[in-house]
C-alpha positions in Angstrom: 0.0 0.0 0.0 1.3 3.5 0.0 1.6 3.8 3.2 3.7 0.8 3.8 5.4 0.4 0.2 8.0 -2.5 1.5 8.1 -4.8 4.7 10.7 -2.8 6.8 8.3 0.3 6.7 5.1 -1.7 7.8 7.4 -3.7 10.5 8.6 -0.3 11.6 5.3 2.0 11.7 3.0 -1.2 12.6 5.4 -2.2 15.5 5.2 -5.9 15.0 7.5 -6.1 18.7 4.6 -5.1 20.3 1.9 -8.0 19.5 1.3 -11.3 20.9 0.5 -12.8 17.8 -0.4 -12.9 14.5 -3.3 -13.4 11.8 -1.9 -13.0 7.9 -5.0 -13.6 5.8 -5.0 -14.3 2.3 -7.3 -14.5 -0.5 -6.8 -17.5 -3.0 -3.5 -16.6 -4.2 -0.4 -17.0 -2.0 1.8 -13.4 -2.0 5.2 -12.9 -1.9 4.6 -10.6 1.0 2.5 -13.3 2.6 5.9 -15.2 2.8 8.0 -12.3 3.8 5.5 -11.0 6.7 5.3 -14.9 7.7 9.0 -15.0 7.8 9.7 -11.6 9.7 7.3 -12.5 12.4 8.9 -16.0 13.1 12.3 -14.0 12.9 10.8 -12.1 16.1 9.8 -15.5 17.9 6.1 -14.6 17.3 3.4 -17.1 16.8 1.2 -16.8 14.0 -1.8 -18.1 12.2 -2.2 -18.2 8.1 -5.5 -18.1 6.8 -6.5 -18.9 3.6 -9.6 -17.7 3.6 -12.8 -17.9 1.0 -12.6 -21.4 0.9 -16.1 -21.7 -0.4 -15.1 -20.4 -3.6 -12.6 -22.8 -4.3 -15.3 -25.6 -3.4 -18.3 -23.4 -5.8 -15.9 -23.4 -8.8 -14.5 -27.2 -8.1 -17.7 -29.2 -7.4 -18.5 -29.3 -11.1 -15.7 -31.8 -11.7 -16.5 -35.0 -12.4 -14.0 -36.2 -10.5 -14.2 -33.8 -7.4 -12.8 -35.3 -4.1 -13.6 -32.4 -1.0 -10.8 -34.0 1.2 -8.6 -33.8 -2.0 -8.9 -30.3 -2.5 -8.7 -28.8 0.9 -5.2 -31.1 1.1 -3.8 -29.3 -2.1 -4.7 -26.1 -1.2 -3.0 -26.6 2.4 -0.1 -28.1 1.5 -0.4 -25.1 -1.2 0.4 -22.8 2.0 3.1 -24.8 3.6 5.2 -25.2 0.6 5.4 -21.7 0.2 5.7 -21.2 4.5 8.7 -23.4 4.5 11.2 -20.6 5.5 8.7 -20.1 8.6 8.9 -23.5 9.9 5.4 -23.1 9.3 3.4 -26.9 10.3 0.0 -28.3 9.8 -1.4 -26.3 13.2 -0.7 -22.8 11.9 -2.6 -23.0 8.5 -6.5 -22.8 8.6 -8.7 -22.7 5.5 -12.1 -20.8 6.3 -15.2 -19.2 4.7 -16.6 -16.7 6.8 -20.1 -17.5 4.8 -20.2 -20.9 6.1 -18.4 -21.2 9.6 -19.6 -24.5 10.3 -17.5 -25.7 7.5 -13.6 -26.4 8.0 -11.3 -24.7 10.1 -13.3 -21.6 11.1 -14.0 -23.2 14.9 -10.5 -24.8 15.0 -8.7 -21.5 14.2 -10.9 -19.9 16.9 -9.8 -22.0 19.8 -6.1 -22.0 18.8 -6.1 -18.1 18.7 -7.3 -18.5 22.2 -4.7 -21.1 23.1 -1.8 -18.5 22.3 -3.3 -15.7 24.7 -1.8 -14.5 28.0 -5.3 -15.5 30.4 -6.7 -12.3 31.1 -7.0 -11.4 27.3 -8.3 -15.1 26.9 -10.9 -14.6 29.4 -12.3 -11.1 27.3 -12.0 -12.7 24.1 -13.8 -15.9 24.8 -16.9 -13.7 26.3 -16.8 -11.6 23.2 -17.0 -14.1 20.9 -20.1 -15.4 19.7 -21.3 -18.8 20.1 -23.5 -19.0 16.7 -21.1 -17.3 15.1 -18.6 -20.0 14.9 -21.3 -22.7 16.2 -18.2 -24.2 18.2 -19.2 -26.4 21.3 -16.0 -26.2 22.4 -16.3 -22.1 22.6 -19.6 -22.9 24.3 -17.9 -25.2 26.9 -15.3 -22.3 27.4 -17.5 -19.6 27.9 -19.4 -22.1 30.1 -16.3 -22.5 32.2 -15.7 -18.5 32.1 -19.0 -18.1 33.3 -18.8 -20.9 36.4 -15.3 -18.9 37.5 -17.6 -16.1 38.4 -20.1 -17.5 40.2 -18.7 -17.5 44.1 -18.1 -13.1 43.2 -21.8 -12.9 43.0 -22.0 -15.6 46.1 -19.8 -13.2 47.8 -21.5 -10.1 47.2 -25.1 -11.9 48.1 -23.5 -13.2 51.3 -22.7 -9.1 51.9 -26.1 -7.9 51.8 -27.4 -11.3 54.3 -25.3 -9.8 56.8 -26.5 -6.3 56.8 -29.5 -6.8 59.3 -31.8 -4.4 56.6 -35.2 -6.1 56.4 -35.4 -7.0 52.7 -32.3 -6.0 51.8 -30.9 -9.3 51.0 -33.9 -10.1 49.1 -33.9 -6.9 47.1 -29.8 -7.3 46.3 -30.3 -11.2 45.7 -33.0 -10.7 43.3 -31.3 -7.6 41.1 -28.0 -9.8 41.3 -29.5 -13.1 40.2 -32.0 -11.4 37.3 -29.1 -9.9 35.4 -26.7 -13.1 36.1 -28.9 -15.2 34.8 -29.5 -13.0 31.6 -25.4 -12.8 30.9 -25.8 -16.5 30.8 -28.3 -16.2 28.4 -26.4 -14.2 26.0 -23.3 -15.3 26.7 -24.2 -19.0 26.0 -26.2 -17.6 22.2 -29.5 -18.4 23.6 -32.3 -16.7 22.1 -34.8 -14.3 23.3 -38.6 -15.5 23.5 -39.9 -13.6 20.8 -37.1 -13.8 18.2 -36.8 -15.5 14.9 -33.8 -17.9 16.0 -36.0 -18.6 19.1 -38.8 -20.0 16.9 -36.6 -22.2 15.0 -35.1 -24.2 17.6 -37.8 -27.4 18.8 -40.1 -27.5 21.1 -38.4 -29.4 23.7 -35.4 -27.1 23.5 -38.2 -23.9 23.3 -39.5 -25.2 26.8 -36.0 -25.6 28.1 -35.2 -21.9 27.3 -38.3 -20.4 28.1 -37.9 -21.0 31.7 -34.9 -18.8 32.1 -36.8 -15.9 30.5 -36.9 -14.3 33.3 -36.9 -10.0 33.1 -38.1 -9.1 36.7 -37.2 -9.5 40.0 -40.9 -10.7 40.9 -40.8 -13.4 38.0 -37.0 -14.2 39.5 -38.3 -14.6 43.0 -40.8 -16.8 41.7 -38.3 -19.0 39.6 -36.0 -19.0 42.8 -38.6 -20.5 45.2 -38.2 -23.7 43.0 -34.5 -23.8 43.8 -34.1 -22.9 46.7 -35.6 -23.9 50.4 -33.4 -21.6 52.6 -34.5 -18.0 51.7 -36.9 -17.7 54.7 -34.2 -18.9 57.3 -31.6 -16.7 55.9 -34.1 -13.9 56.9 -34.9 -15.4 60.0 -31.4 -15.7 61.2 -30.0 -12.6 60.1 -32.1 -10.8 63.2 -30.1 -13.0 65.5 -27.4 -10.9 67.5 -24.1 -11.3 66.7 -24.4 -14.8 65.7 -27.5 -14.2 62.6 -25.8 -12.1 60.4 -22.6 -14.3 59.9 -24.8 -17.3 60.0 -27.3 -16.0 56.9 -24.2 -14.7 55.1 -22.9 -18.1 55.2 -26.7 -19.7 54.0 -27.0 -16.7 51.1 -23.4 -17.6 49.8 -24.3 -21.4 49.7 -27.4 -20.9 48.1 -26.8 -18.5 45.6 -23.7 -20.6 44.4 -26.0 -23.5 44.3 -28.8 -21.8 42.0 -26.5 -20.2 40.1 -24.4 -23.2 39.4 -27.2 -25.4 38.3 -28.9 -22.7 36.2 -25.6 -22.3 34.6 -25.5 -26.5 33.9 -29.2 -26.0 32.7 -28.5 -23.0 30.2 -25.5 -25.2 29.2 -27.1 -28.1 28.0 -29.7 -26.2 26.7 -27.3 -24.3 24.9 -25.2 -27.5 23.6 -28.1 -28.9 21.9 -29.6 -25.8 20.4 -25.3 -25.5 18.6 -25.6 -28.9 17.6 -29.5 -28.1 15.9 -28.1 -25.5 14.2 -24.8 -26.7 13.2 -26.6 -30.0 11.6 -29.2 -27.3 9.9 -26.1 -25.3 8.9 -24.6 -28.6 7.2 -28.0 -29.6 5.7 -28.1 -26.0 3.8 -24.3 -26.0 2.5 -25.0 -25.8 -0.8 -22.4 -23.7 -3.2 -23.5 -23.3 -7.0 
């Protein structure tokens, strides 16, 4: 480009130094700068990931062949990319062929989770929650976010355990309820399930639709109703926070327990759900490939 007209320029005003790691995407034809860029970050003990991306145009204009062999092609077109890696020690774990039109095909889930893999933990942690579960329809994403999500369970324990030991009448209920309706709502969109009303929600079945619908819950009344079913301790955390001395750290202790517990096996709930709603649309997603 003209603002970087050779390698040394973009190395020096991009400031390779300064990145974890590396995505060099290309379009069908390999580049001689592909190679170069591939080599200087190697040079600068740098991981990186090569993406050949628009795969689905390779298997559009292919498919007419008599002859046509799926497995074949994706081979050739990989080994393609490490032939002209081989001054980057490039191996079979740093090239990933995608199509962003059909990321249930190939490598677009695989090249996800190692991009993960390479991150310090903190910028793991962010970019697992901002990724999108039906974007990639990954499992695996779904069971990392899951995990993300369990990590932060006993914070929200903690901070209901707070408000038990304030002897406020209602205070632990009014916390507990405000903390639990908007927990339980991350979930929801953390995990890609669907709102009640929306088009994805009416595609998934019934059994999944009934699963779902039971953590629709946008109110604190509707969420003290939903947490009566969960729970049996509320009334003697209330009960025993009016106890001198002894009550408040006793219903601290009871809140903690029992909102970890709800939370937890809302979050194995919303999981499952979750898991089999991926694998509806990734088997939908398959059914529907279909490249003229």
């Amino acid at each position: 480009t003209p603002n970087y007209p050779d390698l040394e320029t973009y190395v020096e005003k991009v400031e390779l130094e300064k990145y974890d790691t590396f995505l060099i995407l290309t379009m069908k034809r390999f580049t001689e700068n592909d190679r170069l860029l591939a080599e200087k970050v190697k040079s600068l003990n740098k991981s990186f990931f090569f993406i050949r991306t628009h795969i689905d145009v390779d298997y559009g204009s292919q498919r007419r062949k008599k002859s046509f062999d799926e497995q074949a092609m994706l081979q050739t077109i990989r080994k393609d990319c490490l032939e002209n890696l081989k001054g980057s020690e490039a191996g079979d774990n740093t090239v990933f062929l995608i199509s962003n039109l059909y990321p249930a095909k190939w490598d677009f889930a695989r090249l996800t989770q190692s991009i993960l893999d390479v991150l310090p933990y903190r910028q793991r942690e962010c970019l697992t929650l901002s990724l999108g579960v039906l974007t990639s329809l990954s499992t695996d994403m779904l069971k990392r976010k899951a995990e993300l999500l369990r990590g932060r369970i006993w914070m929200v324990a903690s901070a209901s355990a707070v408000a038990a030991a304030v002897p406020l009448p209602g205070l632990s209920v009014a916390v507990d309820l405000a903390l639990l309706t908007n927990e339980v709502s991350f979930y929801k969109s953390q995990l890609g399930l669907p709102d009640e009303n929306s088009y994805e929600f009416r595609k998934m079945t019934p059994e999944n639709q009934e699963k779902v619908r039971k953590f629709c819950v946008i109110s604190a009344l509707q969420m003290a109703s939903f947490l009566a079913t969960y729970t049996a301790g509320s009334a003697v955390e209330e009960f025993t926070r009016f106890i001198p001395f002894v009550g408040p750290a006793i219903a601290g202790s009871i809140s903690f327990s029992s909102t970890y517990y709800f939370l937890h096996q809302c979050l194995k709930e919303l999981e499952g759900s979750a898991l089999d709603f991926v694998d509806e649309m990734t088997s939908k997603a398959v059914d529907d490939f279909d490249i003229d």
